[in-house]
Each structure stands twice: as structure tokens, then as C-alpha cells.
C-alpha positions as CSV (number, residue, x, y, z in Angstrom):
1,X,-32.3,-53.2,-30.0
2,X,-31.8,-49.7,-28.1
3,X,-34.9,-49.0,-25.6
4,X,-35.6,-45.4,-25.9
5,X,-36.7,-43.4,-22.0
6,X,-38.3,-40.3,-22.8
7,X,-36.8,-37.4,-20.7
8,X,-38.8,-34.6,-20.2
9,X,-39.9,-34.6,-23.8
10,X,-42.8,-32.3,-24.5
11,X,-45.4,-34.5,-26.8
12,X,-46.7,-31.4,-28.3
13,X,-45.9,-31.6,-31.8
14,X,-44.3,-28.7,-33.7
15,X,-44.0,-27.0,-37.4
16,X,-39.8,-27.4,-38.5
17,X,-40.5,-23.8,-39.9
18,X,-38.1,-21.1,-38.6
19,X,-35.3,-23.5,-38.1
20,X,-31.7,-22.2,-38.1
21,X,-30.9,-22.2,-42.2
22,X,-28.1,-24.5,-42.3
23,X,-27.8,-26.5,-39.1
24,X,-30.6,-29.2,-39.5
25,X,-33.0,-30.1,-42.2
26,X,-35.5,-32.8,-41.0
27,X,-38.5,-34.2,-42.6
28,X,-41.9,-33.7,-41.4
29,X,-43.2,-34.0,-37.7
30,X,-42.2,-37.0,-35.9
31,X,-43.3,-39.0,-32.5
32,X,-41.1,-39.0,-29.2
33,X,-41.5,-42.4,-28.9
34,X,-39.3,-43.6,-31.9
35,X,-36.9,-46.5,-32.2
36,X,-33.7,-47.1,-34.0
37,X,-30.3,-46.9,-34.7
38,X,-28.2,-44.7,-32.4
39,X,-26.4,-43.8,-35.4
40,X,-29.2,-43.2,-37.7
41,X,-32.5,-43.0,-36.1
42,X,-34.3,-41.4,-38.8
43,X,-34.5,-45.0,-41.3
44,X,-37.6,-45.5,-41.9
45,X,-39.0,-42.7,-41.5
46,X,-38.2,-42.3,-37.8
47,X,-36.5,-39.5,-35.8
48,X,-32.5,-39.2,-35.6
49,X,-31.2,-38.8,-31.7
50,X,-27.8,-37.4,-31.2
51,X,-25.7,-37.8,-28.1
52,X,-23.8,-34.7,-26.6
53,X,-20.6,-35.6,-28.5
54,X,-22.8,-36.0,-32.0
55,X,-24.2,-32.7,-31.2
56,X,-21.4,-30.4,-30.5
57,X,-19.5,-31.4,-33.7
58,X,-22.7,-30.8,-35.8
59,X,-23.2,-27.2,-34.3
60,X,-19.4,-26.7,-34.0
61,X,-20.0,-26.0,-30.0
62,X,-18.2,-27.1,-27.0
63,X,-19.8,-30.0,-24.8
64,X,-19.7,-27.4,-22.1
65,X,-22.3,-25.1,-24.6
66,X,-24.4,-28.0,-24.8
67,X,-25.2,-28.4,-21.1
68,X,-25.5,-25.0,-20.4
69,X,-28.3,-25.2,-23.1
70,X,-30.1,-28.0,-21.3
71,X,-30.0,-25.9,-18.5
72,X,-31.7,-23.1,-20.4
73,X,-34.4,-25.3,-21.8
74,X,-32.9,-27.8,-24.5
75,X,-35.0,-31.2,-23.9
76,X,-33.1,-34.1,-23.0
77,X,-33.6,-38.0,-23.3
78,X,-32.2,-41.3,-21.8
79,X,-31.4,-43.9,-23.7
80,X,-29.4,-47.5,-23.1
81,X,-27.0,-48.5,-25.3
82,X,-25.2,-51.9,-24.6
83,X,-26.6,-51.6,-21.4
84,X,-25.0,-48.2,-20.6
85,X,-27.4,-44.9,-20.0
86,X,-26.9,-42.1,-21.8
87,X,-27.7,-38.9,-22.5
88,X,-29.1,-37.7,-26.1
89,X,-31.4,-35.5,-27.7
90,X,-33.7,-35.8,-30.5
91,X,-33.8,-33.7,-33.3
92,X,-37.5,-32.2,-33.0
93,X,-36.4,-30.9,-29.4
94,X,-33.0,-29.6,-31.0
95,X,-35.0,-27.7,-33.8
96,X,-37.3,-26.4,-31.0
97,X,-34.5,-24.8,-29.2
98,X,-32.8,-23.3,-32.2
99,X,-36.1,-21.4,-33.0
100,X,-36.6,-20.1,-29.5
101,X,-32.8,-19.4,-29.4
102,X,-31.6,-18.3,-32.3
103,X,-29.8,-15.6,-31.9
104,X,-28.1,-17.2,-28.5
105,X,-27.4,-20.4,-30.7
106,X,-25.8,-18.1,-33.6
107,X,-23.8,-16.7,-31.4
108,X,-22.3,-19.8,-29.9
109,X,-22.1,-21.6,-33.3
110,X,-20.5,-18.8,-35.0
111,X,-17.7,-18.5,-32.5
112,X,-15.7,-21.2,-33.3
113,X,-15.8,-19.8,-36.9
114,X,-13.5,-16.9,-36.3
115,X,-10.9,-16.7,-38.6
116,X,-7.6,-16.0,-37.2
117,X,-7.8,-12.5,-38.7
118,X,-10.5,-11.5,-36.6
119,X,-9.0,-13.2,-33.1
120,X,-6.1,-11.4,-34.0
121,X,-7.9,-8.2,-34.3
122,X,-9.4,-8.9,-31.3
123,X,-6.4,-9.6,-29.1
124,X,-4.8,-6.3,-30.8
125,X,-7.6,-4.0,-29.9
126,X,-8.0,-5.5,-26.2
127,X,-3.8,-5.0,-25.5
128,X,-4.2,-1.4,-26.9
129,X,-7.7,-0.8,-24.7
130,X,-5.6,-2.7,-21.4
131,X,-2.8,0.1,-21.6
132,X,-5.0,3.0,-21.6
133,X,-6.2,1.6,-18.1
134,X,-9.4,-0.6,-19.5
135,X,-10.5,-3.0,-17.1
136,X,-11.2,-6.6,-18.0
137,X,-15.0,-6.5,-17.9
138,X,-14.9,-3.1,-19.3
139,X,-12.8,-3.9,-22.1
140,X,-15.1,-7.3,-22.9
141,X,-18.3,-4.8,-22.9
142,X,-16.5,-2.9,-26.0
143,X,-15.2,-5.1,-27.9
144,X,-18.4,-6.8,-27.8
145,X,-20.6,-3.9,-28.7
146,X,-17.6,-2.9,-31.9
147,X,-17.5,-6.9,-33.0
148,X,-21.0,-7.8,-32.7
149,X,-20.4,-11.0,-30.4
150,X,-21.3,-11.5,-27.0
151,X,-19.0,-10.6,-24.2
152,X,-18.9,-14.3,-22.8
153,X,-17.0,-14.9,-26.5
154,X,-14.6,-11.5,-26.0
155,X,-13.7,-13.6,-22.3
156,X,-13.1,-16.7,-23.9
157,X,-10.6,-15.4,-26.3
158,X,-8.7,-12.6,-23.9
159,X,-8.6,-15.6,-21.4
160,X,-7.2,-18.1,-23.4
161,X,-4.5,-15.5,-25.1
162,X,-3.9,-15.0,-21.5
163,X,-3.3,-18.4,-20.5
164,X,-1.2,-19.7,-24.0
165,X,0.8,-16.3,-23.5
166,X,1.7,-15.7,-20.1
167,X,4.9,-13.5,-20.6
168,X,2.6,-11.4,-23.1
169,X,-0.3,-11.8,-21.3
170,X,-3.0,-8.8,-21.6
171,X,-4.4,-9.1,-18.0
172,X,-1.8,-10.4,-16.4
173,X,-2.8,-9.7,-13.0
174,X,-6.0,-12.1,-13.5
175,X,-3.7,-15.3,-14.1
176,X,-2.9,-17.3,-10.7
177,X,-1.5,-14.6,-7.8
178,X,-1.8,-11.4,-7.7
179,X,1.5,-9.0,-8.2
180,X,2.1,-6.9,-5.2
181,X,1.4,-4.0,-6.6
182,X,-1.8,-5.0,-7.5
183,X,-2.5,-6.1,-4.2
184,X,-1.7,-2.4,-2.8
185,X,-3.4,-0.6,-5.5
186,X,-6.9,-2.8,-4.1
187,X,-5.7,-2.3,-0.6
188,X,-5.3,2.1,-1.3
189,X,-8.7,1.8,-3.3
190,X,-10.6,0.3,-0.8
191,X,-9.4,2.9,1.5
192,X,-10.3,5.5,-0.4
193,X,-14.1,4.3,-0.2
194,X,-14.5,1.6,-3.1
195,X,-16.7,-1.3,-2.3
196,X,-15.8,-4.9,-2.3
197,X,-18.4,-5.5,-5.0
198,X,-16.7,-3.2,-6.9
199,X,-13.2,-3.9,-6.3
200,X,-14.4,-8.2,-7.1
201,X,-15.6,-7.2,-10.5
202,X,-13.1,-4.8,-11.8
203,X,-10.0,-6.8,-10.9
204,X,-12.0,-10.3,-11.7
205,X,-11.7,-11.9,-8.7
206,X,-14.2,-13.1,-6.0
207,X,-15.5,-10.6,-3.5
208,X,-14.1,-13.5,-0.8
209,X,-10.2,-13.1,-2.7
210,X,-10.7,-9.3,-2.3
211,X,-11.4,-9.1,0.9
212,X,-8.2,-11.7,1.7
213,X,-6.3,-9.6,-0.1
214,X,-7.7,-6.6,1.9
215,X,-6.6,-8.1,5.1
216,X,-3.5,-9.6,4.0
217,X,-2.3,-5.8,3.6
218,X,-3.8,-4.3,6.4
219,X,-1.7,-6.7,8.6
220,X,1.7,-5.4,6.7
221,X,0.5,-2.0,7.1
222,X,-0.1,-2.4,11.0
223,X,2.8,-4.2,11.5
224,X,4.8,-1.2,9.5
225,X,3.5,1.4,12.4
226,X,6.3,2.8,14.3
227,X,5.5,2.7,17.8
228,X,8.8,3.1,19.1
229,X,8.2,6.0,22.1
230,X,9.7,7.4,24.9
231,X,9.2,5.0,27.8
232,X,7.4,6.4,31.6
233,X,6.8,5.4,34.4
234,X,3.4,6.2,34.4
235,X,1.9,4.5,31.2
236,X,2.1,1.0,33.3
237,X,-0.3,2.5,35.9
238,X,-3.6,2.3,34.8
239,X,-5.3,4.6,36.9
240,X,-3.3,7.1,35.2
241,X,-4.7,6.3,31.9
242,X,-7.5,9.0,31.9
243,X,-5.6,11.4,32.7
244,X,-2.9,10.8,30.0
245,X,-5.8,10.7,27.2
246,X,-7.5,13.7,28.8
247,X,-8.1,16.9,26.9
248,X,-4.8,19.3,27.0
249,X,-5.1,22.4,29.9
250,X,-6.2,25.2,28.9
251,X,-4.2,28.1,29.2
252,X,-4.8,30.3,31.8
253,X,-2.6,33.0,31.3
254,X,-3.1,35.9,29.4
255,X,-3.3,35.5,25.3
256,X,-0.7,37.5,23.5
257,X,-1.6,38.1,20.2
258,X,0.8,37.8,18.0
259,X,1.2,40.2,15.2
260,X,1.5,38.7,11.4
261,X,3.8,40.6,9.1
262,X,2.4,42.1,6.0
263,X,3.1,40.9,2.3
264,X,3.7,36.8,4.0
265,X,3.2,34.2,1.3
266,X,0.1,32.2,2.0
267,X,1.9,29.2,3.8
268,X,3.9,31.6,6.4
269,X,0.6,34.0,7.3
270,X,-1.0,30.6,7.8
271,X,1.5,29.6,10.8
272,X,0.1,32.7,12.5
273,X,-2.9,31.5,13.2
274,X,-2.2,28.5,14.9
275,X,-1.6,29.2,19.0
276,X,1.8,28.6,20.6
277,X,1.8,25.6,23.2
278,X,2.4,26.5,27.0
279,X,5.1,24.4,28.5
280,X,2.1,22.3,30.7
281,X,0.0,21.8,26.8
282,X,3.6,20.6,25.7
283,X,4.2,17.9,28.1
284,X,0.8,16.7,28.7
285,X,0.7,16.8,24.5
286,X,4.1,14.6,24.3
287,X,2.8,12.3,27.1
288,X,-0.9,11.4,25.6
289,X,1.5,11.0,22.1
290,X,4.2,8.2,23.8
291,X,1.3,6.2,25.8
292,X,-0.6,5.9,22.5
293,X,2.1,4.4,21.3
294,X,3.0,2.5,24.3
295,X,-0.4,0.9,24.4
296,X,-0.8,0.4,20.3
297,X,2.6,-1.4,20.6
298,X,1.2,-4.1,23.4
299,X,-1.7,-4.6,21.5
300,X,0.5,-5.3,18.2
301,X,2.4,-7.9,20.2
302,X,-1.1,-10.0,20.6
303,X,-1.9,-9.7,16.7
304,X,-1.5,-13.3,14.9
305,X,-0.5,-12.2,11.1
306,X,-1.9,-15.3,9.9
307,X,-5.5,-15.3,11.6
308,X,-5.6,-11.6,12.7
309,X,-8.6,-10.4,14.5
310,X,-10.3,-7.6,13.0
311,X,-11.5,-6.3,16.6
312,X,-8.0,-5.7,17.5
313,X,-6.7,-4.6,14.2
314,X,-9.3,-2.1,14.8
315,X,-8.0,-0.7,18.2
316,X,-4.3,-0.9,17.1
317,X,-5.5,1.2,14.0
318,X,-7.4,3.5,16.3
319,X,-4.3,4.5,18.5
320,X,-2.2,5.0,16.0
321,X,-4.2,7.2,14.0
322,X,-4.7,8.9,17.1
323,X,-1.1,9.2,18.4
324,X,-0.5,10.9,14.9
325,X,-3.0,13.7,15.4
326,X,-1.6,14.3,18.7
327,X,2.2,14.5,17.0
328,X,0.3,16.6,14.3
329,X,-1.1,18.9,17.1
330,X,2.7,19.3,18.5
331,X,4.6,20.0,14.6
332,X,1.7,22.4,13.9
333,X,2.5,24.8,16.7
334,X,6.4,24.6,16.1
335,X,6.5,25.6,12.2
336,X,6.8,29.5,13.1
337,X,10.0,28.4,15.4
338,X,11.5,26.8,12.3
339,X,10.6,29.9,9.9
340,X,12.5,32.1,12.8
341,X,15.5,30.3,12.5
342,X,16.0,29.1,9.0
343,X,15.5,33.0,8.3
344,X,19.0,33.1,10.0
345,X,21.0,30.5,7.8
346,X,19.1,31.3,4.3
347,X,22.3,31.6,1.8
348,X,22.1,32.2,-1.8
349,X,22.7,28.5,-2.6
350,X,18.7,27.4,-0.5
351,X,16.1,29.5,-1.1
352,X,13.9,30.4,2.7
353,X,11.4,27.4,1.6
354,X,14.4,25.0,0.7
355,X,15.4,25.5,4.3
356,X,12.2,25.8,6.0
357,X,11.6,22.2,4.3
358,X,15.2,20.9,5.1
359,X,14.1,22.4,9.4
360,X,10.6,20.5,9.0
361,X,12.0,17.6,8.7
362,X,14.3,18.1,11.4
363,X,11.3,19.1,13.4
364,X,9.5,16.0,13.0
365,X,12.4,13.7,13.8
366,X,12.9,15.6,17.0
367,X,9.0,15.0,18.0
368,X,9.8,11.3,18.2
369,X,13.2,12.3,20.2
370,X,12.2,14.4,22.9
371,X,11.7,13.4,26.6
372,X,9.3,15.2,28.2
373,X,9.9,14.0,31.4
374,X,13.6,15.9,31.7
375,X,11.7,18.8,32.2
376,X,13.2,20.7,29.6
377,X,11.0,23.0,26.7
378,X,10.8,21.5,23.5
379,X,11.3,24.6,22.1
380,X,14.9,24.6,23.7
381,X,15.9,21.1,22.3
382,X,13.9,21.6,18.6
383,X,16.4,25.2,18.3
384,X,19.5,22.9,18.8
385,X,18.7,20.3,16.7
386,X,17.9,22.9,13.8
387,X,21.0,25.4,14.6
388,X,23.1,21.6,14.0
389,X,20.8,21.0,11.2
390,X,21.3,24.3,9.2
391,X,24.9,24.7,10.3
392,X,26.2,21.3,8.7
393,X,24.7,22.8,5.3
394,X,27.5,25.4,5.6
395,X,30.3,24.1,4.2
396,X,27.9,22.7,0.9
397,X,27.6,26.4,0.1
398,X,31.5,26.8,0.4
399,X,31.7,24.3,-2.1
400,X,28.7,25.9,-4.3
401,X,30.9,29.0,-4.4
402,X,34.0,27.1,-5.1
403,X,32.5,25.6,-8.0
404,X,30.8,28.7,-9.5
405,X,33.5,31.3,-9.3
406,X,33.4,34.6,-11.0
407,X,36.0,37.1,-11.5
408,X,34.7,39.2,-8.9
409,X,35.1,36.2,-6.8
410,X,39.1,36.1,-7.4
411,X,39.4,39.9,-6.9
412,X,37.7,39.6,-3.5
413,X,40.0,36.6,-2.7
414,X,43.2,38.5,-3.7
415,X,42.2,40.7,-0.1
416,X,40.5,37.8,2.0
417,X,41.0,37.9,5.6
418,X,42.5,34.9,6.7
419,X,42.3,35.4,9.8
420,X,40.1,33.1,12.1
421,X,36.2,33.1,12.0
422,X,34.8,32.9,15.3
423,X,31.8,33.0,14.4
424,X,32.4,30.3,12.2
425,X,34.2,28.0,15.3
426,X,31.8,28.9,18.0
427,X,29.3,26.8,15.6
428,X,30.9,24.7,14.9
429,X,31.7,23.5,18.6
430,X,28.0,24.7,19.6
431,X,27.0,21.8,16.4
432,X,29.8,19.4,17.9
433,X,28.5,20.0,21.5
434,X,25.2,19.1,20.8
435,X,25.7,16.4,18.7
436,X,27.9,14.9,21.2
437,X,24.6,15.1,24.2
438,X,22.3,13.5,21.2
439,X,24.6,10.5,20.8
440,X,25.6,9.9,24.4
441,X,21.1,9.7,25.1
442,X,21.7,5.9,23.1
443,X,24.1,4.9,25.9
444,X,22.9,2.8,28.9
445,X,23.4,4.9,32.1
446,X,27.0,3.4,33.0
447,X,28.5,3.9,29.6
448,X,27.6,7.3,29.2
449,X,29.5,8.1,32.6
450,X,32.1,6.4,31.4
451,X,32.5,8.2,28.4
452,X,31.9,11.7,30.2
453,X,34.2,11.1,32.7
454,X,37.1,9.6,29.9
455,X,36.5,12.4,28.1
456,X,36.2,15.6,30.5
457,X,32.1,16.1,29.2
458,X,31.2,16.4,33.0
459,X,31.4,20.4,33.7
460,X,34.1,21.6,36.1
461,X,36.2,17.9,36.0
462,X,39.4,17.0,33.9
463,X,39.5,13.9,32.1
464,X,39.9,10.5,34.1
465,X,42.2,8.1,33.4
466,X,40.9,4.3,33.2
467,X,41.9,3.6,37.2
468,X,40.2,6.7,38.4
469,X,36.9,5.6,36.5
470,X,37.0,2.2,37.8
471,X,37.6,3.7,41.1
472,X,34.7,6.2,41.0
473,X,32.1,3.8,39.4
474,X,33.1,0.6,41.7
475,X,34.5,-1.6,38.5
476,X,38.0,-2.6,37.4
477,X,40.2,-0.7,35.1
478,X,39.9,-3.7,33.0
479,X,36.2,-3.5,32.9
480,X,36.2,0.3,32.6
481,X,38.5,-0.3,29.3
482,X,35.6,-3.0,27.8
483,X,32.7,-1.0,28.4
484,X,34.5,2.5,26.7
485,X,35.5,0.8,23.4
486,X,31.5,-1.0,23.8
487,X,30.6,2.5,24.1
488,X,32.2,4.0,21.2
489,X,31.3,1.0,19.0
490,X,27.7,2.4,19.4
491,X,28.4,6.2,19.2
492,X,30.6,5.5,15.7
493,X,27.8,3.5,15.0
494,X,25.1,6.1,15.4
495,X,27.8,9.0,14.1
496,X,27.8,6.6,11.0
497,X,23.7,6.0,10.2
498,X,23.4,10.1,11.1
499,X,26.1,10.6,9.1
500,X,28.3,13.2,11.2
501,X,31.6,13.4,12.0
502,X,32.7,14.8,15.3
503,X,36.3,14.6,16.6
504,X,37.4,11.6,18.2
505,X,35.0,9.1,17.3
């Protein structure tokens, strides 16, 4: 005998009319309290009660359908069977649901009855919709609304293609980890002002995964800054702080209007507008620029990739952004020097804006070079750098001409001078000269005397032999021999990531 615990049952009886045609047909009204057979509850005249398994195979739902339907109102009862509880549900309470329900229950029935024609058609349209740039949800919405089924069924079947065809898959990015790329296109689209929220439901994931991956990438990007600065003195003091972050001084002398040339294009008139830096704006501009750096880079020493703290990802964030305006402030007011001399070394193999973009990038590096505290203009060291910059492109237009020869061309070599240039070996020392001074500055102090004294650089004084070195710097010969060839290891070493070549090293 099975004892039967009602669970809340409602006792009110109800009509069987508007049941769903084909998924129960029950005789008249029946009471809760009914015993019987498990099995078949309804001999005698009494009601049938079905257990969740008994129930999903006669709607041809999942178990998991079932109790989200007793959460949304299907009636349950207890029973004991063999001295186990269970869980069933009588058929007066099923046909209830189905009439409230109907078109939710449709839905759910009718799911499982998709023939493979129509999955397939499914799967197709949602792999054409993913490569057009349709998001998940977005793509679920569609389908939905074209096939007449809900979205939770459109899911279902785009997540279990997804899961039984991984290398195929049509979301990929929404199975297990997330590709890198993925994880910078969330990190550049929260950036650019797109809310958590947002980001959560259009990649499917949950607004706490987002903001992982969020802070996953802002570590890498913080600990891709480059801080690497000119080293002071000063920036260890801290009562000189506020005056290295200070405003820049204003220039008291006189302004001299400069005069723009008619006819400019719209990118060289604009240069004219922007006001030339006096040599006290330039240092205390290059100072502020280093010490921001100086002080983001001690803070990015603190910063624990694996538990960062926001506070300080914030401050590191805040100098750097600012050290870049300030290097911004210094590359603005030197674009008119680079027009001035790339005008010079324009050939008919560059066009001017080829080499005004070749010198701006020359110009940049140099911002991160220059030592302010040497005393020396900027303007001075930039000119260098560019004459060496535009004169190693030289010999590329030789070979441009070589390689593109006309007849004219061969008449005009039948007469060709072949006498010296000058012109052409003045810069080429002036560009050996000066490459020479950048790549002694990555010597320590003694190695570079070393290599100035071994090699006559020092003005006025013939070249030493090893003896005389050792003699004039307090060290062996031996020693003075170790530290040269050290030395040259680095300049062939630098000559070799610049990619130069300069006579004898």
C-alpha cells in the first residue's frame, strides 16, 4: 500500500476543458486524496500520479524543464514508496498547469521535436549571422523571432553545437577561456566607455569574469609603460618635487612673431601656431617629463601582478599619462625644426612628407635621449640626430637611380666628374662623428675614456697606446686591454641593434 502526502495541492476542483490536445486525456474531476498504484493510479476510477521521470518522457521534456515548472507554479506531492519519499504529481495539477501555460509548455514540448532539418537550418543561419559580427544574445533574439521558438531553445542548440564542435565552434570565444584577443578587444572597449553590464551580456560572461579580465589587462598594459628616463640628482630630493611638477616659466622676453608662408598645406600652417620653447621652458619641460617617469617607475616596482591594487594602478596610470603630455608638449614645438631640415635632404626618391615622417620619428626617439642636465639646447642635439638620420638615406637614392636608369642617365655619366665630393665626405664624417658621441653616452664613465683616449676622440691629443692609458687612468695595461675590447663589445653591440656602420667597430 503507497500512503499518499498531499503537497501543496489546491483542493479546488477544476473543469479538464482547455487541456493541451494531445498530451493528457483524463476522465472527469477527481479528489487529491486518492490511493493506488504508482504505476496506474487511475484503476478504479482514481487519479494517475506520475513521478518526474514519468513525466518528462510523457511531455518529451528534460527533468531540468520539469523543476523549473514547479518553480513557476506546477503543484507537487509526496509520496512513499517502499519506504522511500518521493516526488510526483498528479494529473489534475498537471492539466492545471498546461492550461495556464500553454503556450510556455508548447514551446518546451515541441523542442525536442525538431527535426534535424530545422537544427540544421538553425546552426547554418546563426554561423552566417556570427561572421557578420552578431553577438550571441543578439543572434538568439533573431533567430527566435524568424523560427517562432523561444530564445532559451535558439541557446540550447548554439550551445550544444558549440560544445559537440569545438574546432567548428560558432562562438568560440564563450567555451572555457577566453582567446587573447578577445580579452583586449573587452579591455579597448571598456576604455572607450562601454559598461561592465554591457560588456557581461554581449560576450556571455558574468559581469565578475569581465571585470577579471579587465584587470588582468590593465596590469600588462602598466607593466608595458616605458619608464626608462634620464636619471638626476634632484628627483631623490623631495623638497624639490614641487618644483619639478610646477607650471613651465613663462617667457619673459619679447614674442617674435613668426611669419607663416602662404600656399602651406594644412598640417605645415598648423606648426605655426604652436610657440617655440625658450631654453629655461626646455629644461624645466624635460625635467617634469624624466621625474614622472622616475616616480611612475618606483611605484611599478610595488605593484603585485597577481593581487594588484587599483589605488596604485591608478597613480602609476596617472603619471604616465601625464609624463606623455609633457613629451607631447616638447615634440609639438619641435615639428617646424624637422620641416626646416628635411626641406634640405628632399630627393626625388621621398616626397617632403615621406621625410618629414621619416625626421618625426627621429624626433621622438631623441625626446627619450636627451639630457637636459648637460646644459646643451635640444634644438642643437635634435639637428644632429636628423642631419645623421636623413643623410644615411643617401646612398638608398643612389641605388634608386641605379636601378631606374634612363638614357639621359648614361649620356650624363659618359661626362661625370669623378672627382671627390666634399660635400658628400664632410657628411659623411659630420654622420660618423656624431654617431660615434651617441654610442660612446652607453659607456660607463671609465670605458668611454678609454676608448677616447685609444682612439685620439679627445680634441688636441694623439692616440694612446695601452701603457700610456693604464698610466693616465691608474690601471694596468692588462686591465686597460679588458675593459677596450668590453667596451667595443657594447658599441658593436649598439652599432648592430641601430643598425650603422662606422669605421672600426
Amino acid at each position: 500500500m503507497i500512503r499518499v502526502i498531499p503537497h501543496d495541492i489546491q483542493t479546488a476542483s477544476e473543469s479538464p476543458e482547455g487541456r493541451l490536445d494531445g498530451v493528457f486525456s483524463t476522465p472527469a474531476d477527481v479528489t487529491d486524496g486518492s490511493r493506488g498504484s504508482v504505476d496506474d493510479f487511475g484503476d478504479g476510477g482514481n487519479e494517475r500520479i506520475f513521478t518526474v521521470d514519468e513525466l518528462s518522457r510523457r511531455l518529451n521534456v528534460s527533468t531540468k524543464t520539469i523543476s523549473r515548472w514547479r518553480r513557476r507554479g506546477l503543484v507537487s506531492l509526496r509520496f512513499v514508496s517502499s519506504g522511500r519519499e518521493r516526488v510526483g504529481f498528479s494529473q489534475r495539477s498537471v492539466d492545471r498547469f498546461v492550461r495556464q501555460n500553454r503556450q510556455q509548455v508548447f514551446r518546451a514540448t515541441e523542442f525536442s521535436r525538431l527535426t534535424e532539418d530545422q537544427r540544421q537550418h538553425i546552426e547554418d543561419a546563426a554561423q552566417r549571422l556570427a561572421l557578420t559580427g552578431g553577438s550571441p544574445a543578439g543572434v538568439a533574439k533573431y533567430l527566435a523571432r524568424k523560427t517562432g521558438r523561444s530564445t532559451e531553445t535558439i541557446r540550447c542548440i548554439l550551445r550544444r553545437f558549440d560544445r559537440d564542435h569545438p574546432e567548428a565552434a560558432i562562438f568560440p570565444d564563450h567555451l572555457g577561456r577566453l582567446r587573447e584577443e578577445t580579452k583586449a578587444k573587452i579591455f579597448q572597449q571598456y576604455r572607450r566607455g562601454e559598461s561592465v553590464d554591457a560588456l557581461a551580456k554581449r560576450f556571455c560572461r558574468t559581469k565578475a569574469s569581465v571585470r577579471r579580465i579587465i584587470t588582468e589587462m590593465r596590469v600588462r598594459r602598466i607593466m608595458a609603460f616605458p619608464l626608462d628616463h634620464i636619471p638626476n640628482e634632484e628627483f631623490a630630493r623631495a623638497e624639490s618635487e614641487k618644483e619639478i611638477l610646477a607650471s613651465a616659466p613663462a617667457n619673459d622676453g619679447p614674442s617674435r612673431r613668426v611669419r607663416r608662408p602662404k600656399d602651406l598645406p594644412h598640417y605645415l600652417a598648423s606648426l605655426y601656431e604652436v610657440p617655440l620653447l625658450t631654453r629655461q621652458q626646455e629644461a624645466h619641460l624635460f625635467r617634469k617629463m624624466n621625474y614622472l617617469k622616475y616616480k611612475a617607475g618606483r611605484l611599478l616596482v610595488q605593484l603585485d601582478p597577481v593581487h594588484p591594487n587599483a589605488r596604485l594602478m591608478d597613480r602609476i596610470e596617472r603619471l604616465h599619462d601625464e609624463s606623455v603630455a609633457t613629451k607631447n608638449e616638447i615634440i609639438r614645438a619641435n615639428l617646424r625644426l624637422v620641416v626646416s631640415i628635411a626641406k634640405r635632404y628632399a630627393g626625388p626618391s621621398e616626397t617632403l612628407f615621406e621625410r618629414i615622417s621619416d625626421g618625426n620619428m627621429t624626433l621622438i626617439r631623441a625626446v627619450d635621449k636627451f639630457d637636459f642636465a648637460r646644459g646643451n639646447k635640444f634644438s642643437t642635439y635634435v639637428t644632429g640626430a636628423l642631419m645623421k638620420n636623413f643623410a644615411r638615406s643617401i646612398p638608398n637614392e643612389f641605388r634608386y637611380r641605379d636601378r631606374f636608369r634612363t638614357s639621359y642617365t648614361d649620356f650624363f655619366d659618359t661626362t661625370e666628374d669623378t672627382r671627390a665630393d666634399r660635400n658628400r665626405q664632410e657628411s659623411v664624417q659630420l654622420e660618423h662623428e656624431t654617431w660615434t658621441k651617441e654610442l660612446l653616452e652607453h659607456l660607463d664613465e671609465r670605458e668611454r675614456s678609454i676608448i677616447e683616449l685609444r682612439f685620439g676622440l679627445v680634441h688636441g691629443r694623439e692616440p694612446l697606446t695601452l701603457k700610456q692609458v693604464g698610466a693616465e687612468i691608474g690601471v694596468t695595461k692588462e686591465r686597460v686591454r679588458q675593459l677596450e675590447a668590453r667596451a667595443m663589445d657594447k658599441l658593436r653591440s649598439e652599432a648592430e641593434i641601430l643598425r650603422i656602420e662606422i669605421p672600426g667597430i
